[in-house]
N, C-alpha and C positions, 0 to 999 in steps of 0.2 A: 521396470517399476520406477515411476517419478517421484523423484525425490522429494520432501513434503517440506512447504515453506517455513510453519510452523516450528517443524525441528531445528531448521537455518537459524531463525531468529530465537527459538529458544537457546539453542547451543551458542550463538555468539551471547547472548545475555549471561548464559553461566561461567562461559571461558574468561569475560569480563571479570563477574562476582572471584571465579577463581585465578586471577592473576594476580588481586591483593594477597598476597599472606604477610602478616605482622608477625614481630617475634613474638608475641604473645599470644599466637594463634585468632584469637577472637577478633571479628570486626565488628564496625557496626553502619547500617545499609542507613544513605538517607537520599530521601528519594521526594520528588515533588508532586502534585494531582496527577498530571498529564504521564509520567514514565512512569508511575504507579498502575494506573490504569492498562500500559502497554506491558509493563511485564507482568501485572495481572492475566492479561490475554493469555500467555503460553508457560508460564507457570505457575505453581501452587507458593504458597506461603511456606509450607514444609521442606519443598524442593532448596529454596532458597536459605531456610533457618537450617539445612542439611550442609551448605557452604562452611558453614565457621561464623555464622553471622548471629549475634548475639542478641541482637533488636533492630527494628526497622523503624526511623524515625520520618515523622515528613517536615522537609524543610520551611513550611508555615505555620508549624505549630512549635509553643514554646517548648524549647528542649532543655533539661539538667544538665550539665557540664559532663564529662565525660574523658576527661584528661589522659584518663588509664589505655583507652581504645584507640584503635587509628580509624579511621571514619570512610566508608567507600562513597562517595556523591554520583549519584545518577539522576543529570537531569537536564532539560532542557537548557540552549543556551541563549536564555534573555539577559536584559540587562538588569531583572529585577531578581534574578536568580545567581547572578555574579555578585551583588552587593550584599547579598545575605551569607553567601562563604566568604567573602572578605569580613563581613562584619562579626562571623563567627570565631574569627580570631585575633579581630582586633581590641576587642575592652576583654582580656584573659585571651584562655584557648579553650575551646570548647573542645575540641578530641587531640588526641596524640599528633595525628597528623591527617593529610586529606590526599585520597586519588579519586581526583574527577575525571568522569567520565559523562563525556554530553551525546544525549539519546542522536542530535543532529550535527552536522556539520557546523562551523564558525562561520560567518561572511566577513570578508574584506569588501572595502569598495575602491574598485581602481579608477582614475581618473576620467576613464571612459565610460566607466559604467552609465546607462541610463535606459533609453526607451528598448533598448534590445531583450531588456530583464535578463540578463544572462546574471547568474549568479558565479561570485568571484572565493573560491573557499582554499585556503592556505592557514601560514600560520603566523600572518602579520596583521592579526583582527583587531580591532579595538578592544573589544571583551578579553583577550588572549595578553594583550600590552594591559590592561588595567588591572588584570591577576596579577601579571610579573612586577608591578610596580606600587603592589598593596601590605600591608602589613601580611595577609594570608601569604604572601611568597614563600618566606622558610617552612612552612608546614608544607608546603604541596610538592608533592614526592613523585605525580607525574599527571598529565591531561590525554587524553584520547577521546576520539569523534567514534561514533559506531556507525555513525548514519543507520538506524533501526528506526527513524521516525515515519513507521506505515502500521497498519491494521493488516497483519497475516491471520484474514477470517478463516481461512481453509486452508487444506494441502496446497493447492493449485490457485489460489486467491486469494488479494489482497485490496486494501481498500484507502480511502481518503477518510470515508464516514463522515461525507457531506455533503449530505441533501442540499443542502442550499445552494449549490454552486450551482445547480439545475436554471434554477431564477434568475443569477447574475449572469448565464451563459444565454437563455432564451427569453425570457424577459425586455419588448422593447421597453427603451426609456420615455419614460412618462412626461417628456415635452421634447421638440425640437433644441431647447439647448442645453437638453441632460445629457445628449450622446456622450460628449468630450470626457464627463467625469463619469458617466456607467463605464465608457470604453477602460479610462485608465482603473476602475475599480476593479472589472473583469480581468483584464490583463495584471495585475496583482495575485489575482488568484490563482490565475493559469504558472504565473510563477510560480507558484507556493504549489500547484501540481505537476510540475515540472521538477521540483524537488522531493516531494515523495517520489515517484515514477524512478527519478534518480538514483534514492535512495535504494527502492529493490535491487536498483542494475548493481551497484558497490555493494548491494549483502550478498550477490550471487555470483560476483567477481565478472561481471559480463560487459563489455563494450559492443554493443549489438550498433546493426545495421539497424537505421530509423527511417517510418515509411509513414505515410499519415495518406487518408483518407481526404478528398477533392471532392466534394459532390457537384455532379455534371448541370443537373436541373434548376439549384441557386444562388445565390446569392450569400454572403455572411450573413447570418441572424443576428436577431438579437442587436446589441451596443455594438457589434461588426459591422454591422448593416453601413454600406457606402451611405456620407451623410455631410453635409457643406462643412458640418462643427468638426468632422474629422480628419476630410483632406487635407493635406498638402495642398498649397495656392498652384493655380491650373498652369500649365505650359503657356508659354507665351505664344499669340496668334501665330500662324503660320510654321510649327513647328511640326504638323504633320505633315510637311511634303517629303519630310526626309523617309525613306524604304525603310532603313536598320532599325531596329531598335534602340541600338548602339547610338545611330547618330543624329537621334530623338533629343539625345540629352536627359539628362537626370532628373530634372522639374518634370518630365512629361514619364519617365518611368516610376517616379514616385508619387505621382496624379492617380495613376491608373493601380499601384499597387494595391492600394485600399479593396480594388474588387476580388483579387484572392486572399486576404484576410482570414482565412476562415480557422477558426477555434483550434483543430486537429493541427495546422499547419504550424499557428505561432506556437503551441503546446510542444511539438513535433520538434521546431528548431529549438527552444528552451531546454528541451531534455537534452539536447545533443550539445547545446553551448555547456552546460551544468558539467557534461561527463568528460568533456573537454578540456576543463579547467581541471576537473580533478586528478586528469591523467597526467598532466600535468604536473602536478603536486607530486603526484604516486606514481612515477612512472614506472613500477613493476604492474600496475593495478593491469586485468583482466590475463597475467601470463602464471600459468602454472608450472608446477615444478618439473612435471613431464615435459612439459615447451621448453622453458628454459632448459632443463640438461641437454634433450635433444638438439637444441641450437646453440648450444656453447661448447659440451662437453663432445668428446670424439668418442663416441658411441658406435661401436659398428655394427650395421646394418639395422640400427637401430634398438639393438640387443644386447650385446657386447661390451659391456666397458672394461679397461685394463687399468688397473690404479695402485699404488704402493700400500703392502698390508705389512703393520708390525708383528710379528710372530710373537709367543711368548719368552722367546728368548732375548725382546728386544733386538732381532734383526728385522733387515726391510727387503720385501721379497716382492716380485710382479705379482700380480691376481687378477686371473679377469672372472668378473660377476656377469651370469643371465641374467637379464632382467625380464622375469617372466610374471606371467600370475600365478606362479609358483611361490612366489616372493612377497609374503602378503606384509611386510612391512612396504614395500613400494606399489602394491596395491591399495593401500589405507591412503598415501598421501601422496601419488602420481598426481591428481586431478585437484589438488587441493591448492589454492594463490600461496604463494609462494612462503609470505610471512608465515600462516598459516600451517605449511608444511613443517617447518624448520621449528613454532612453536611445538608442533604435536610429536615429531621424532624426539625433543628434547623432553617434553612430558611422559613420553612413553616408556625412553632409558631410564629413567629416575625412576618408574614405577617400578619398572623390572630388577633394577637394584633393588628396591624395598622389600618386593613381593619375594626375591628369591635370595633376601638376606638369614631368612629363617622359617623352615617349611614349615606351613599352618595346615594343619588337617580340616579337613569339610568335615560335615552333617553327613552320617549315615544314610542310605537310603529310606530304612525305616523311620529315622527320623522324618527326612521330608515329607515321605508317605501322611505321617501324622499331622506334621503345618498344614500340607491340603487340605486333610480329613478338617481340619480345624476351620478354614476358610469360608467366609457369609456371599462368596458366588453366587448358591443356588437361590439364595432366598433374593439376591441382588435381580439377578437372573429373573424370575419370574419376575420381579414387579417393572421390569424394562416389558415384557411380552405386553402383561397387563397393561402398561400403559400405551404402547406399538397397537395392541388390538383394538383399543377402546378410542385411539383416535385413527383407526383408517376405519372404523364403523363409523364414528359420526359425520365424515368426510363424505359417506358414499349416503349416507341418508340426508346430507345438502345436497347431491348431486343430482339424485332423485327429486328430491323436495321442490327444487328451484329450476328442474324442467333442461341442467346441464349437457345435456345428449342432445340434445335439440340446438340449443345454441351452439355448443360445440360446432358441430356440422356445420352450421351458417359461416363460424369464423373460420373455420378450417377450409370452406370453399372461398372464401373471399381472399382469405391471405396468402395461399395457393395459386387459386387464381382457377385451378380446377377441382371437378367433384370427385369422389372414393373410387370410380372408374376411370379417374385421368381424364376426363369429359369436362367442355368448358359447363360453367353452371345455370344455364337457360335460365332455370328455375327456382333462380335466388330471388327475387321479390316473392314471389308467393310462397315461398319457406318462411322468411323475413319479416313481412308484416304481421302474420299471427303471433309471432313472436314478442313482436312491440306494441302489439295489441291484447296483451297478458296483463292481467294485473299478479299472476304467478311468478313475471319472472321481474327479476328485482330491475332499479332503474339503472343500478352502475353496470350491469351485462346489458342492458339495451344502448347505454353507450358506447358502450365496445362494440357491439355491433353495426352500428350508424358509423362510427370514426373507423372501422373497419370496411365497411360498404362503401363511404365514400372514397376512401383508396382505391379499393377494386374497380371502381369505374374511374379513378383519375380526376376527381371531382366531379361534382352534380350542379345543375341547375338551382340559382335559388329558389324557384317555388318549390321543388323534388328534396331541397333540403330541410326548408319548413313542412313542409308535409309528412316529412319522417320524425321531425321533432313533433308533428302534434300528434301519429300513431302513438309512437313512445312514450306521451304526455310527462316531456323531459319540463324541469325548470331552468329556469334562466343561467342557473349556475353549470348544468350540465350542458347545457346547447354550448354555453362559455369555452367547455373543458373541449368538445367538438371542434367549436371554431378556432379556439387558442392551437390546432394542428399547425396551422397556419405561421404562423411563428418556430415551427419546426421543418418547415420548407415542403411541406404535404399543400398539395393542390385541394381545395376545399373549394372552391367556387367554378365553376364552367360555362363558357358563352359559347354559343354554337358553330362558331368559328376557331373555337382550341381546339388545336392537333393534341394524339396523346405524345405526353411524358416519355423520351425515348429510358428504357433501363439499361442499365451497363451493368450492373450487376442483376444477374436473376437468381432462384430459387433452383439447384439441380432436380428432374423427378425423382422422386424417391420412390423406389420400388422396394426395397426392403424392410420401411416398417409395417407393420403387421396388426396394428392397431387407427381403423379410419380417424380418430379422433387424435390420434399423434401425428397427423401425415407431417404438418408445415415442422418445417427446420428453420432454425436463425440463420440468416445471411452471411454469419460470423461464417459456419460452418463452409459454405463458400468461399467465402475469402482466405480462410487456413487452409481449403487443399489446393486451392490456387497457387496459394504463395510455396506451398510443400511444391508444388510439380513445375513450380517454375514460370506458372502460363498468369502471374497477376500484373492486371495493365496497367503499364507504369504513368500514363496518361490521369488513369484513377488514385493509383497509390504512388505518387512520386518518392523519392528518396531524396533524405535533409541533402547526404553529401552523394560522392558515388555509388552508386551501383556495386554490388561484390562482383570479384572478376568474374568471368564468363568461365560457366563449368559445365558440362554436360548436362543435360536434365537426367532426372532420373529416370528409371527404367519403369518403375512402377509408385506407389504410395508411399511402401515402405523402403526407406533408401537407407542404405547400410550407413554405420557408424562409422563417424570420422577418423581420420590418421590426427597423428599428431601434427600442433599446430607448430611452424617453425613462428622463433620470437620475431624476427623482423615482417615476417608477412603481414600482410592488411585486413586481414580475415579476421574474423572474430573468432574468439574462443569458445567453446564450450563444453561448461564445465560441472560436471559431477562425481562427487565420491565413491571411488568402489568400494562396495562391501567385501569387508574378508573373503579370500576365497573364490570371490563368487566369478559366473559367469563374466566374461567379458565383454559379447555381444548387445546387452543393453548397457553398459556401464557408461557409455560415451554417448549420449544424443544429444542433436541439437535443440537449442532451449528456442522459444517462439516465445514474445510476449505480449500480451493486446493488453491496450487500456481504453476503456470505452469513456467517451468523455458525456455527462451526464444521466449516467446509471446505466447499471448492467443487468439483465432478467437472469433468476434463474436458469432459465433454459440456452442461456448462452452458456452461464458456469459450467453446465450440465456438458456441455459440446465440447468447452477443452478439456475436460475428463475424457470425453469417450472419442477424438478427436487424438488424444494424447498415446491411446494406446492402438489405434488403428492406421496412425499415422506413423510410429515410432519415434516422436517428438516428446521433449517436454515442454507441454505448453500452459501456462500463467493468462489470467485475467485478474485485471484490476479495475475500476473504476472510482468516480468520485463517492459513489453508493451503490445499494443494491435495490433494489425497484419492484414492487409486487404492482399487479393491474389497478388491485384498488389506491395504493397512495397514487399513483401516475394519475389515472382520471381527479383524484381530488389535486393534486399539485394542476393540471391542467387549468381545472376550473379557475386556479386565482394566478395563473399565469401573468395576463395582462395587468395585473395589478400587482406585480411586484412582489408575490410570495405575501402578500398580506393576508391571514386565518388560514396561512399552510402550516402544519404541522413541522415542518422544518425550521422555519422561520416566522411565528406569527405572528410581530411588526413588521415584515416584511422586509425588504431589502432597505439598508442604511444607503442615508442620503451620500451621494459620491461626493469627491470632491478634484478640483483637477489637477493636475501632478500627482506624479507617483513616488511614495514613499520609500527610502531603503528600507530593502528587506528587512534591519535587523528590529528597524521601529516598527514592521505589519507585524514579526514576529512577537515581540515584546506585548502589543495590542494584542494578540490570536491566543495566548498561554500567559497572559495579566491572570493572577490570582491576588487575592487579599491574604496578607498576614493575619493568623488568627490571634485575637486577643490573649494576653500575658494573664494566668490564672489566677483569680481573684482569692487572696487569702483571708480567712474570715478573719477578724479582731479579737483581739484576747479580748476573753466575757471579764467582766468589769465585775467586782465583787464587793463588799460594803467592808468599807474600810475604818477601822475602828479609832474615836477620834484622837484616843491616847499616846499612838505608836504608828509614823506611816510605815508600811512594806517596801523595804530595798529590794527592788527586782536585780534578778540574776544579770549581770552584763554580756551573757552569752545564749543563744536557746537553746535547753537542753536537748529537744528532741533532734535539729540539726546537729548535734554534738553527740546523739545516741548514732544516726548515721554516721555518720564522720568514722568514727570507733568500729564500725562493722567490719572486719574481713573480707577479703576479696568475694569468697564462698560465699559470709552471709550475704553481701549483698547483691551478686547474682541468686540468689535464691530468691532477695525480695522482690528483684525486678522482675521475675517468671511470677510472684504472684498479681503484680502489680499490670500484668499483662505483657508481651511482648511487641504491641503495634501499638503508635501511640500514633491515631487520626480522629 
């Protein structure tokens, strides 16, 4: 069973909220737009008001003092969110005291930092030196990074949740000499996804091998695109007589580097420079507690430890412990990083003291009996069916309606490449054209169709391709969304002297699915049994650094669970929690992680689900978004124009500019919010004042002075009616 991202990030989120405890028990959470929103993702407001958290404040909204509380901060770390908790205890103190906690990593910048984008994270930040050197310093009681800044949309996937990267990454630049600043805008971004990407790897404790995708047939797209505004000034004449590469010289290696540029590659070494630095930082990071004992401690045979146990008479006697799955404390936190471990054994003894300082009796069975008997399931129950029925009915009466069995077939032989008998498809133009010749079926499946035909033949003739645009009686914006392929490195034009497009990667037959209108599989799926069996060409997917040593392939699909990893080795870990008890044969697989760079289909997420259990892997997809047919055709259409009246971005792409910015200022621009206004208090109403006697007003307000006077009780009581979120 693979383990669900979801719970990673919601459990490090709570172990956070539950690391503060105050002596007064109560905290109170303050939280900004953006980590609002992410802990909103994976849990409820209850889960979190169940911590000890007494109210949830957001750091842009004016908040009442609160001197009594110690305050938990979770938030992003900009520069405009550091001056707000300095500024919170600098004119008074607004809470007892503060443990920040930043959803992301800090940046330092090292002297070298620059076009590499390799991001530098320690604990010598600017933001980190302006805390310690603020009046907020005696309040802050401790800082911690979570790295949790991602989108865990699903068990098995997570996200950037940005369309727009789509346009910055394919999108040519709109003159010859915008390349230089779309390039450096593009590569900001790929940074900023190179740190999410990151991010997963430290929530999952993982240092993985990194492999990036080479397309054989072009060129970089997009702002990658080889361009005179990009290069490096050319080698000097006569410098290709030399054989080497080597002894070419540098000027003419970094001439020529600009043609593999390609998106996946710089992304590729980004995440690897990123995870680098931080191993660095953490040199325990990606070793768990089974590695570690196993490589330190004298374990024999890897079961066996002998160690000094104190009896209760205070003597010290030999002991040796199995360490089996018999042993389900060392089954809970064998797989677990290390810190990690060592927190939860010491949560665990504490609870076992509490729990077994004084026996508390359960609930009868007939009680429970009755809580169930009591519980709104059933009526929950039905209206999930009711709604499950009333939309896969109206799904199959579009399918109907819109002629989708028909079209189906057409794409599923084109993308294929053959028909529901394995037969090439002779007889795709005459399936084809009635189809585009429908006013039944709509016009966004007639361009799937056409941008799907044109692949299948490896581009068409121009007259062959205006001709299918005026069966289709496509407009100008759809022929657009057709031709803009073109910018995603698809052949869309053919002169009768192109060879076809050699493929390196193909599509397997699939003989097992059972449905003609499911034959076609994502290429994904190719690529993950490739890389499981050992047989993916390293020509195609090169690796950032080495290669993993050279091990047997396996014998079949499913390749048994790993041994333990020794700490010095170069292997990667991998790492999952065992359940109490449980079986050991799934407990240990290896994790896979893809990230598709400019959206990911369903039916890819679909593959590392069912990829995940047929494979015996845990496998993860991420991308910068998720992509249905119809926003792709409409993001298509305004491709060449920058994302301008896309739904992701409709001004379209911001104008570039050249140089690249430190991180900490894209960051600060990327999670800029406005302070919300200080709440406007009405005027005492003005009353007619008699001309004989004026009224000496009180020097104090009374109703401030009614609070003031409350009890700790009364005024937790009035803040529960007063609401407990203030946004």
């Amino acid at each position: 069973m693979t383990s669900s991202l979801i719970t990673t990030v919601r459990n490090k989120f709570l172990d956070a909220i539950r690391s503060v405890n105050p002596p007064a028990r109560w905290k109170i959470l303050v939280v900004d737009e953006h980590s609002q929103k992410l802990l909103g993702s994976v849990l409820k407001q209850f889960d979190i008001l169940e911590e000890n958290v007494t109210l949830i404040e957001s750091i842009t909204n004016y908040r009442d003092p609160q001197p009594e509380f110690e305050a938990l901060y979770l938030l992003m770390p900009t520069s405009q969110n550091v001056d707000r908790v300095i500024k919170d205890f600098s004119n008074g103190r607004q809470y007892a005291a503060a443990h920040l906690f930043f959803i992301e990593g800090l940046y330092k910048l090292s002297p070298g930092h620059g076009a590499d984008g390799i991001l530098h994270i320690g604990l010598s930040e600017p933001l980190f030196q302006r805390l310690t050197a603020s009046a907020a310093e005696p309040f802050l009681q401790g800082l911690k990074e979570l790295f949790l800044n991602f989108w865990a949309t699903e068990a098995q996937t997570f996200s950037i949740q940005d369309p727009g990267m789509f346009f910055s990454i394919y999108s040519p630049p709109r003159s010859d000499t915008a390349y230089k600043a779309a390039r450096d805008r593009l590569e900001e971004e790929i940074r900023f996804a190179s740190k999410i990407i990151s991010n997963v790897c430290i929530t999952l404790n993982e240092y993985p091998f990194i492999r990036y995708y080479v397309p054989p047939n072009h060129p970089p797209l997009g702002p990658l695109k080889p361009h005179a505004q990009t290069r490096p000034p050319p080698p000097p004449e006569g410098s290709a007589r030399w054989r080497t590469n080597l002894a070419r010289g540098a000027e003419a290696r970094a001439y020529e580097s600009v043609e593999g540029d390609y998106v996946t590659k710089i992304l590729a070494f980004m995440v690897q420079g990123t995870l680098d630095e931080h191993k660095k930082a953490n040199p325990e990071f990606g070793f768990t507690y089974q590695a570690m004992a196993q490589d330190l401690l004298p374990i024999d045979n890897g079961t066996k430890y002998t160690y000094k146990f104190q009896s209760s008479i205070g003597a010290y006697e030999d002991k040796t412990a199995t360490l089996s799955d018999a042993d389900t404390v060392w089954t809970d936190v064998r797989h677990l990083h290390m810190r990690e471990a060592i927190d939860k054994l010491m949560a665990d003894f504490n609870k076992f003291l509490t729990e077994n300082a004084v026996f508390k009796g359960g609930a009868s069975l007939n009680d429970m009996k009755e809580m169930l008997a009591s519980l709104p399931q059933y009526q929950e129950q039905r209206e999930k069916f009711s709604l499950h029925l009333n939309m896969a009915q109206e799904c199959m009466e579009i399918f109907e309606r819109d002629k989708l069995p028909l079209v189906a077939n057409v794409e599923q032989n084109c993308a294929t490449g053959l028909t529901a008998e394995g037969k090439n498809p002779k007889t795709l133009v005459e399936e084809m054209v009635p189809l585009l010749d429908s006013r039944e079926v709509v016009n966004s499946n007639k361009v799937r169709i056409v941008a799907l035909y044109i692949q299948f033949r490896d581009g068409v003739p121009d007259e062959d391709r205006r001709r299918l645009y005026q069966h289709a009686r496509l407009n100008l914006a759809e022929q657009d969304a057709v031709n803009a392929l073109a910018h995603l490195g698809v052949r869309i034009s053919r002169g009768p002297a192109d060879r076809d497009t050699k493929k390196k990667i193909r599509q397997k037959p699939n003989n097992d699915e059972e449905y003609e209108l499911s034959r076609f599989k994502p290429l994904l799926k190719t690529v993950l049994e490739d890389q499981v069996a050992n047989k993916l060409d390293n020509s195609l997917f090169p690796y950032v650094k080495d290669s993993p040593s050279a091990v047997p392939p396996p014998t079949s699909m499913r390749s048994a669970p790993s041994q333990a990893t020794s700490l010095r080795s170069q292997k990667p870990a991998w790492h999952k929690a065992a359940k109490p008890g449980g079986a050991a044969t799934n407990d240990t697989r290896q994790r896979i992680i893809v990230f598709v760079a400019g959206g990911m289909t369903y039916s890819e997420i679909r593959e590392a689900y069912q990829l995940s259990t047929a494979l015996n892997k845990d496998i993860l997809i991420g991308s910068t978004h998720t992509i249905t047919p119809r926003h792709f055709i409409d993001d298509l259409k305004v491709l060449d124009l920058g994302g301008v009246g896309s739904r992701a971005i409709p001004n379209g792409l911001k104008e570039g500019r050249e140089g690249q910015r430190p991180p900490q200022e894209y960051y600060d621009e990327r999670y800029f919010t406005k302070d919300a206004p200080p709440p406007q208090r009405a005027p005492p109403a003005s009353l007619p004042v008699p001309d004989r006697k004026p009224i000496k007003l009180s020097p104090s307000n009374s109703y401030t002075n009614s609070i003031n006077s409350l009890t700790p009780s009364m005024k937790e009581e009035k803040k529960k009616k007063k609401g407990l979120f203030r946004f």
